[in-house]
N, C-alpha and C positions, 0 to 999 in steps of 0.2 A: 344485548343480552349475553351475547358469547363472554366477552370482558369481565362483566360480572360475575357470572357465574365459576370462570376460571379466575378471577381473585378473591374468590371466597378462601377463608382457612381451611387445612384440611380437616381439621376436626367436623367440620361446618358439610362438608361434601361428604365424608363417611357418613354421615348423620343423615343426609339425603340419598345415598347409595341403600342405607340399611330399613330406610320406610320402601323405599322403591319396590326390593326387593321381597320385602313381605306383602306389599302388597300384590305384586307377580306368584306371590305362591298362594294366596288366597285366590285370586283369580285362574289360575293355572288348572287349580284341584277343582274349584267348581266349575270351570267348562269343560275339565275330563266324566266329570261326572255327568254333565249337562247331557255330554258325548253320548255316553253309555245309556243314561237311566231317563233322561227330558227333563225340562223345566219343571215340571210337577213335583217329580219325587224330589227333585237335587232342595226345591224350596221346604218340601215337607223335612230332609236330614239335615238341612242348617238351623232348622227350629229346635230337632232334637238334639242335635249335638254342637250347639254354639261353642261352647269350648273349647271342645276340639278342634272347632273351623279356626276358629280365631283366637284362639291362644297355644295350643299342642302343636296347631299342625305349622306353625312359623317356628314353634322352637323344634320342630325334627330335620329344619332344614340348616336353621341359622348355622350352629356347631359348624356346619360341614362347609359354607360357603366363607366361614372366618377361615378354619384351617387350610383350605384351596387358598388361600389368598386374593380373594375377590375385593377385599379391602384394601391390600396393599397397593394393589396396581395402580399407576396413573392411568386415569380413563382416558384421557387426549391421546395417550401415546399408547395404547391398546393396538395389539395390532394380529392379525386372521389368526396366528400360530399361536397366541393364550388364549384363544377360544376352547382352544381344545381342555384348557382347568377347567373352565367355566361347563362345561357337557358332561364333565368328572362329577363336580360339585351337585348339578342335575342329580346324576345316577346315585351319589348317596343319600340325598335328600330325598329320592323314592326309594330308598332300603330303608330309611328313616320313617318314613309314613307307613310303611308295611311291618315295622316292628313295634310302632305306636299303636295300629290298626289290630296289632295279636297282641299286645298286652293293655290295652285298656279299655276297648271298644268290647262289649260283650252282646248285646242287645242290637246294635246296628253293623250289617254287613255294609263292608266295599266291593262292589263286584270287583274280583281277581287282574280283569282289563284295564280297569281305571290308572292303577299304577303307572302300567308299561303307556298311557296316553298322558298322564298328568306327568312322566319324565321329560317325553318328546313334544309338550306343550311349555316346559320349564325350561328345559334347553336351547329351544327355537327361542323364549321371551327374554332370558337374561344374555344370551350372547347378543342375538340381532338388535335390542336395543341400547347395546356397551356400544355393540361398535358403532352402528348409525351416532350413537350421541356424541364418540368417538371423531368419529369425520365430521361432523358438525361443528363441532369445537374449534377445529385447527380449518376451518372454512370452506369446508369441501361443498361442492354443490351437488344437489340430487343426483345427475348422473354421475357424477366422478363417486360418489358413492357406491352407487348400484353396481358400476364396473369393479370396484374395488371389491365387491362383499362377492360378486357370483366368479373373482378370479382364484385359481388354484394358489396356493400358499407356496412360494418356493423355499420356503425354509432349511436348511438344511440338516437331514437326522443324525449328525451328530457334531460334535465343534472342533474346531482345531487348529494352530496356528501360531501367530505371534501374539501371547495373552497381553491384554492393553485394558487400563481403565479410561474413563470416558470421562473430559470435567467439562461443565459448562450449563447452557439449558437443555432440560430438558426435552422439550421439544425438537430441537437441535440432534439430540444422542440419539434419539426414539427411529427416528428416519435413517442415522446412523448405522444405526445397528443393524439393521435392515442391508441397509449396503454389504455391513461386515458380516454376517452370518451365510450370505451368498458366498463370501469367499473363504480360502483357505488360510489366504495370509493373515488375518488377525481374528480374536478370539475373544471377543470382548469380558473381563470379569467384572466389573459394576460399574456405574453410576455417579458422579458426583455431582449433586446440584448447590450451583455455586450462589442459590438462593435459596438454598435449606428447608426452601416450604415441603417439597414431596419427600422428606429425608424420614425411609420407613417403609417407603411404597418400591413398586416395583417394576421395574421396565423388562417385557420379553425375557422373564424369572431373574434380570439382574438387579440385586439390590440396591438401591437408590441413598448414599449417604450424604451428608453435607462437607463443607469443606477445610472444616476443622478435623472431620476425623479421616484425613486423607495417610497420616501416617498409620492408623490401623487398617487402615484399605491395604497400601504398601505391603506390612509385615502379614498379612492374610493372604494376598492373592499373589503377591510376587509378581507386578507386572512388569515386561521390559520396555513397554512405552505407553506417554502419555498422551492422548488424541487431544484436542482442546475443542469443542464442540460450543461455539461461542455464536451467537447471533450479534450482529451489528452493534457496538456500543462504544461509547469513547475511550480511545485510547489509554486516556490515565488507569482507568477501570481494567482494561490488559493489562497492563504493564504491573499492576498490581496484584492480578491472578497470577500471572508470568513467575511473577517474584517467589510467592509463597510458595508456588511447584520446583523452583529452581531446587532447592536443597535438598530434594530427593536423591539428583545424581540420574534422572531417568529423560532419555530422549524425549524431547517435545514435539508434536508435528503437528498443524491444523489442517482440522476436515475443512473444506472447500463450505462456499456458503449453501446454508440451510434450502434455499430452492430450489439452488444446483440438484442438490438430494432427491427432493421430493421429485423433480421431473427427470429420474436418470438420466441426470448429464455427467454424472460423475462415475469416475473410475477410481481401483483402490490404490493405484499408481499417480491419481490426482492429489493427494493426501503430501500436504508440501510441509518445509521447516517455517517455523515462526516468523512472524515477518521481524526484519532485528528494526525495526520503526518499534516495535511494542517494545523492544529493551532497554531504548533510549529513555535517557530523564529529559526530555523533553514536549510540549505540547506542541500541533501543529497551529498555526495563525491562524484565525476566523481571515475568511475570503467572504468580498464584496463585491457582491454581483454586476453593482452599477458601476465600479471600478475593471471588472472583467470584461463586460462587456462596449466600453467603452469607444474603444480605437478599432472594434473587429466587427460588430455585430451591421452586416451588410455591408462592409468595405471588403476592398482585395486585400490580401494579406498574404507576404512572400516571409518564410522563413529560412533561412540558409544554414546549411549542416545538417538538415534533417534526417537524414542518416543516424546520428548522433543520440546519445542518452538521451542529452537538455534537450537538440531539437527535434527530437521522437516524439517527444512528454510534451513539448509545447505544441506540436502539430497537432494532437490529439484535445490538450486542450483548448487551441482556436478554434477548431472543427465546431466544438458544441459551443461557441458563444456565436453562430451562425452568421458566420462571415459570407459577403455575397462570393466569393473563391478564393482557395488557399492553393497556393504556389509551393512546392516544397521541393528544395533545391539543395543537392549533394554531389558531391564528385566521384565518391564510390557507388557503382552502379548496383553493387548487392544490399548495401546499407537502404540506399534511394526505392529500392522495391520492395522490400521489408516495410518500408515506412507508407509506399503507396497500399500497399496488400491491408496492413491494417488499418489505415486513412480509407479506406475502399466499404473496406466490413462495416467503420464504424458510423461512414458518413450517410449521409439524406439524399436523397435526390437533389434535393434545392442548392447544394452546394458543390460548386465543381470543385476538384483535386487535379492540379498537374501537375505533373514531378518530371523537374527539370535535371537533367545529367550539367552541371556546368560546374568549374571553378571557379570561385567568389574572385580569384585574383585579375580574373577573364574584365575586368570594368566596359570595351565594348560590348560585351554580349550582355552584359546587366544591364546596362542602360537599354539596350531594345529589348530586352525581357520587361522590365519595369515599363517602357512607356507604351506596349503593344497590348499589356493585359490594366494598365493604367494603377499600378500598385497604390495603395494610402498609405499602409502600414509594413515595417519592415522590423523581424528578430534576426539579430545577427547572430549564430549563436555558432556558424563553424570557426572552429578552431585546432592547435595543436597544444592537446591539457596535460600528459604527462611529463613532467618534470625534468625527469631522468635522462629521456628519448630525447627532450628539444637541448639537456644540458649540452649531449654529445652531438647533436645538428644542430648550432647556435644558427648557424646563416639560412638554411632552410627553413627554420623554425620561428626565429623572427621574420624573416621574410611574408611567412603564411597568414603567420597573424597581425601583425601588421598590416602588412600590404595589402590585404582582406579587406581589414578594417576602412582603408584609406579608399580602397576601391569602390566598395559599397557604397558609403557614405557619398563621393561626388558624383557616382550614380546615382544614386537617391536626387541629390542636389538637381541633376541634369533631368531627371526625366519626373521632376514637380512632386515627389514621393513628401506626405504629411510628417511623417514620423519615424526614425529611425531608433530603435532597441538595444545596444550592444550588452552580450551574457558577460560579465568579466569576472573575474575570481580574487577572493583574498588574499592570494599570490602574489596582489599588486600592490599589497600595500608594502611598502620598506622589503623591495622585492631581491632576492639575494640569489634567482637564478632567471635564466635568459624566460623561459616561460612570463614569470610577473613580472618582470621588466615589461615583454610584449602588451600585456595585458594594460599595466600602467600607459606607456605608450598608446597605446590604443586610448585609451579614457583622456588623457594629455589634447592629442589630437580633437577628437572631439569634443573637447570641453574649449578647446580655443576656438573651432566652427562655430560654436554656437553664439558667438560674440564678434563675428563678424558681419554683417551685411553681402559683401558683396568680396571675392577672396580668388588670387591666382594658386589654382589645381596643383598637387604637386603630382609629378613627371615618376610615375611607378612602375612603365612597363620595362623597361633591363632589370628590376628585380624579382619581378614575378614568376620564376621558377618557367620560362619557355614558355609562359603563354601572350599570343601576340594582342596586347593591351593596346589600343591607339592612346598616341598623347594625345593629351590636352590642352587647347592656347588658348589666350583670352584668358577673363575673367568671367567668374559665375557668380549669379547671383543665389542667395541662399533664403531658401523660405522652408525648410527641411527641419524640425525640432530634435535634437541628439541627446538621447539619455544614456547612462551606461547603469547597467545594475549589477553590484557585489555580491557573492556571496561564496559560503566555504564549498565543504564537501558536499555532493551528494550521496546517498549508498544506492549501491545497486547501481553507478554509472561505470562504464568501460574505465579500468585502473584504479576502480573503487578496491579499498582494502580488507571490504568483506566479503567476497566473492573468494578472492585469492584466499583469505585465511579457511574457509569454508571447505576450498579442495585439498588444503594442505591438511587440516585437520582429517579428512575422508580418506586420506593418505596415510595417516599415521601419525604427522608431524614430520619434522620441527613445523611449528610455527614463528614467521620471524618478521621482530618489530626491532626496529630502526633503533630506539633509542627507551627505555626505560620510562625516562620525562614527557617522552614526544605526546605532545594534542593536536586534536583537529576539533574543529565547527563538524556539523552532521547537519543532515536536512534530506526528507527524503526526494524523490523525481521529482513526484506531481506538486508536493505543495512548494518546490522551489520554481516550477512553470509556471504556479498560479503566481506567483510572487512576481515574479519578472513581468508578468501580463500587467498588475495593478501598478508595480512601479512606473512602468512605461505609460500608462494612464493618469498618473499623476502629473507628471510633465512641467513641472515646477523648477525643478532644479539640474544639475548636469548629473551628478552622480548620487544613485541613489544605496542604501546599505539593507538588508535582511536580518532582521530578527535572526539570529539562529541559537541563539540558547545561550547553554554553558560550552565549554570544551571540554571533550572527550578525550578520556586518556586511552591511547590505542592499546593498552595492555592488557586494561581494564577492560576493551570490548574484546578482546581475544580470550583474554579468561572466562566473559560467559558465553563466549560463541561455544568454547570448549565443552562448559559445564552443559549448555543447551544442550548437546550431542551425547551425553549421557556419560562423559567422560569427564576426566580428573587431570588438572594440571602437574606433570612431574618437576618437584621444586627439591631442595632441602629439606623442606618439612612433610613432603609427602614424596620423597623416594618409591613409590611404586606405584608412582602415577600415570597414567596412559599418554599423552601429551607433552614435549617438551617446549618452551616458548623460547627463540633462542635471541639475541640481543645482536643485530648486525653492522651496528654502526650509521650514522647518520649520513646521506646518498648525498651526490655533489648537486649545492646547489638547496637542500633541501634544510628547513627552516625547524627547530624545536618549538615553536608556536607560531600559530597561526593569529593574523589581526586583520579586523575588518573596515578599520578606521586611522587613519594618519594621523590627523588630529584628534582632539578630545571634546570636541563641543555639536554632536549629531543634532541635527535637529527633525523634533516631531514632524510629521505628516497628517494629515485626515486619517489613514489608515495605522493601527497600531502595530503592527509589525512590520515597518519601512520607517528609513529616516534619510534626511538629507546627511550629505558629507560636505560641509564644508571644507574645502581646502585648499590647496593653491594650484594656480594654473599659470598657462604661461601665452603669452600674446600669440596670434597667428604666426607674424615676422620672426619672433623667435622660433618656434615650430618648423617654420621652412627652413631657418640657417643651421638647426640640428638636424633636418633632412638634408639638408646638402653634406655635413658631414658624414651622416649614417651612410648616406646613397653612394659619396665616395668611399668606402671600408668594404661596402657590400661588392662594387664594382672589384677593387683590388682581393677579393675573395681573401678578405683578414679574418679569422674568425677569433682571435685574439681584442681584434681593435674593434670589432662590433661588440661583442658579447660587453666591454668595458664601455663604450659609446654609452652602452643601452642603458648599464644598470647604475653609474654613475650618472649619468643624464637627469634621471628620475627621483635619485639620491639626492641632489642637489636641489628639482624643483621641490621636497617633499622635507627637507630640512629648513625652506626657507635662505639657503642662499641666492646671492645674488648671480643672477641666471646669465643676464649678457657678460659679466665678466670671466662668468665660466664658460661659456658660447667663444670670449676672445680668446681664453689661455687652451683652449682645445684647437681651433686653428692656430693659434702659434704652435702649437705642437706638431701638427701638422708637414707630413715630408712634401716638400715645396707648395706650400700655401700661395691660392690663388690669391690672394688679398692681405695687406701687411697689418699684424696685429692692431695697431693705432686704428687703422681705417675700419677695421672690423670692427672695435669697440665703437666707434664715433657712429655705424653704421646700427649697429643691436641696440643704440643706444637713441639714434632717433626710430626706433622701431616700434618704443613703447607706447 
């Protein structure tokens, strides 16, 4: 009934507001009268003077409840402080009856009382049933009503502030507004329904426009921001509101969600900037529930780095696929409880959370963490991701990530773990700084694991940065499944480039992009955790790739972050622009496009936004004799001859050359090679 009635036209609800109401004034005047004079008489003066009852005495009130604006209003979003029109409206509608009563009535008196009862029977029947119908609509139940109608109005008697138009639903602003009239800091001047049906009507006296005529709102009211008052809807549908407001030039913020509101949970310092997810051209992936829930739903499930953007966002999303316990393991202890505190809030009883202090490179202490809580499932997701920081720490920086990787995984292998995850980044493909090299590396590794049976461990505790690793001898056997998932950037992750632009802008400027040309992939947290979760559930292939769109020109996202803020790019062509973007040159190491694929032939998956990555790997045997090399360079603390090891290494597997005779002319190169180049080839060469 509710739905109905609120998708009626408005034409169609005035229509039903305007019998309502006459018929409340027929009723209103005959039970004032009823009051005064009893049933008898009031029956005998409707006989004599029908006309009057029912045609005069509707039209001395009508006039008065158009001009009050009893029509305009949206009745859903009605709220205690327009009651006060509607009590107005009353009182002239009994000056109205008492001037009809001395100019046309000659033969029949009103007693003098009736008025002042047929006011405060007219007042009491149009306010209390707007607003009751009011609460009804937007789904209030009987008491949430009754408390609502018998509480004092905190309205405030006069406005003032930072003046801001409202666009979005209606319902949405209504609640809004409410918020903003308590406070001092905003001031709301209209309305804008971004469904044009109430465009005329009126919220708490602001008038309600649609969203074309947003530029006459602007040049009327001069507001210096614009609220977005948007209830849940897809993304494309922002992104398209977004758009149309951009060219104002007026800061955009959104009001927090709609039930936030209604149950003050919200403050007017909750009021945050756009999510830059809505500025993106891109859609997020439809997610698969029976893909999410797969590898997690009542298994253990240990995530490492969770400290981290990725494995923040992934902890939170294995939590709700009801894992029978999530492990969540970080080396920095303030990150690690940050991550427990909200894993804490958000989780069930039914699932335990322990957060482990340890380093990934620790491989003894993994392996008795994994076999004492009897892990199935493992994301690998610590690492070291900026660029820049691992260009200038080659050896530490490989070391972490790598040797991470390495360690985990024969952990895994050792203590019977189902499934291992690793997060790896587009970095790795045709990698041209120590970061993607590692990362390559990493996927190299376990893309050779996974085609072995049964394989001698390699020997990783002298590079583990001091922490004491027991070797490992013998041979393992491997029943361990190894995926690795690619994808580009996140926003919103630590050394994310819209954070940084965001404070530079809140500064003043410069804002400064690397290079003019330079793109990135984008993707936001959550829907790259859900990704990584379905990839690793697919379990098909070694390395899996993420949909991520088009690429983003970083210039292009810094120009509307700018414009978002309500500001203006200073260029040539606009010299008195607030903003300057400055051009700094491309950072060592760092790449003018990003790729997500080596080669060119992905292949489909079950799920549409994942593909496989075919493309070249390289045997176990090979694997260990480029760790013998890497192991000795790290040992002689070169950071010369590792950084070149790494990223020509993976150069060579990803070109399609041939690998052992690169494997021989690297130890030939080699200062005093255990083994003489001949024998090294004859040796890579029965290794295939």
């Amino acid at each position: 009934m509710r739905q109905k009635l609120t998708a009626l036209p408005r034409y169609q609800k005035r229509i039903i507001a305007v019998v309502f109401d006459v018929v409340c004034v027929w009723l209103c005047f005959l039970a004032a009268m009823m009051t005064r004079l009893g049933s008898d008489l009031v029956t005998g003066f409707v006989h004599q003077a029908p006309v009057f009852v029912f045609m005069l005495l509707p039209l001395s009130a009508m006039p008065f409840f158009v001009r009050m604006g009893l029509y305009r209003a949206v009745l859903r979003c009605m709220r205690q402080d327009a009651m006060w029109n509607i009590v107005k409206a009353a009182g002239f509608a009994t000056l109205g009856l008492v001037v009809m009563d001395k100019l046309l009535l000659t033969q029949l008196v009103i007693p003098r009382s009736v008025p002042l009862i047929y006011c405060l029977y007219l007042a009491t029947a149009l306010s209390g049933t707007r607003y009751l119908m009011a609460r009804w609509l937007i789904g209030s139940n009987i008491r949430t009503v009754l408390l609502q109608w018998v509480r004092v109005s905190r309205a405030p008697t006069h406005l003032s502030g930072r003046p801001v138009v409202l666009v979005g639903d209606i319902d949405v602003a209504a609640q809004a507004i409410e918020v903003l009239d308590s406070s001092r800091q905003y001031m709301p001047q209209a309305v804008i329904d971004i469904q044009g049906q109430n465009a005329g009507g009126e919220i708490a006296a602001r008038k309600i426009y649609q969203l074309d005529d947003m530029a006459k709102v602007v040049l009327k009211h001069q507001p210096a921001q614009i609220l977005l008052t948007l209830s849940p809807r897809p993304r494309k549908e922002r992104r398209r509101i977004i758009k149309q407001l951009e060219v104002f030039g007026l800061p955009i913020k959104t009001i927090p969600c709609w039930r936030d509101i209604t149950a003050n949970r919200v403050r007017i310092d909750s009021f945050r900037d756009i999510d830059i997810a809505d500025v993106l051209e891109r859609d997020e992936v439809p997610c698969d529930p029976d893909l999410m829930a797969k590898n997690i739903d009542g298994r253990v499930v240990l995530i490492t780095g969770a400290g981290g953007s990725i494995g923040a966002e992934l902890s939170l999303q294995v939590l709700r696929q009801h894992p029978a316990m999530l492990i969540v393991v970080d080396q920095c202890e303030y990150n690690l409880y940050q991550c427990e505190q909200r894993l804490t809030a958000e989780s069930s009883e039914q699932v335990d959370v322990v957060a482990v202090l340890l380093s990934t490179q620790d491989q003894t202490s993994l392996v008795k963490l994994m076999q004492r809580f009897r892990v199935e499932t493992v994301f690998h997701a610590a690492a070291y991701k900026h660029v820049p920081m691992v260009e200038h720490n080659v050896i530490q920086g490989l070391a972490n990530n790598l040797c991470s990787t390495i360690s985990v995984a024969q952990a895994a292998v050792i203590a019977g773990v189902g499934q291992v995850v690793l997060v790896s980044s587009d970095k790795a493909v045709r990698p041209t700084n120590v970061m993607g090299a590692s990362k390559r590396l990493s996927e190299l590794y376990l893309q050779a694991l996974n085609h072995v049976a049964e394989f001698a461990p390699l020997s990783i505790e002298q590079h583990c940065n001091g922490v004491n690793s027991k070797q490992l001898h013998g041979r393992l056997t491997r029943r361990t499944h190894f995926v690795a998932v690619r994808f580009g950037n996140v926003l919103g992750s630590s050394g994310s480039v819209v954070p940084l632009f965001k404070q530079q802008i809140e500064q003043g400027g410069p804002v400064t992009v690397t290079h003019p040309e330079i793109t990135r992939y984008f993707m936001t947290i959550p829907e790259a955790a859900r990704l990584v979760i379905q990839a690793g559930a697919l379990a098909a292939a070694d390395v899996y790739v993420l949909d991520m769109g088009k690429p983003v020109r970083i210039v292009q996202l810094a120009e509307r972050l700018i414009r978002l803020s309500g500001l203006t790019v200073r260029s040539d062509n606009n010299p008195e622009g607030d903003v300057d973007i400055v051009f700094t040159g491309l950072r060592d190491g760092e790449k003018l496009y990003e790729e997500l694929l080596i080669g060119n032939d992905p292949q489909p998956t079950p799920h549409p936004g994942i593909f496989c990555a075919n493309e070249q790997r390289v045997s176990w045997q090979q694997l260990m004799q480029f760790w013998d090399l890497l192991s000795a360079a790290f040992t002689r603390d070169d950071e010369v001859e590792v950084r070149q090891l790494a990223i020509d290494f993976v150069q060579a597997v990803d070109q399609g050359e041939d690998v052992a005779a690169w494997l021989a002319a690297a130890y030939g190169k080699r200062d005093a090679p255990e083994k003489n180049a001949s024998d090294v080839t004859q040796l890579v060469s029965s290794g295939h």
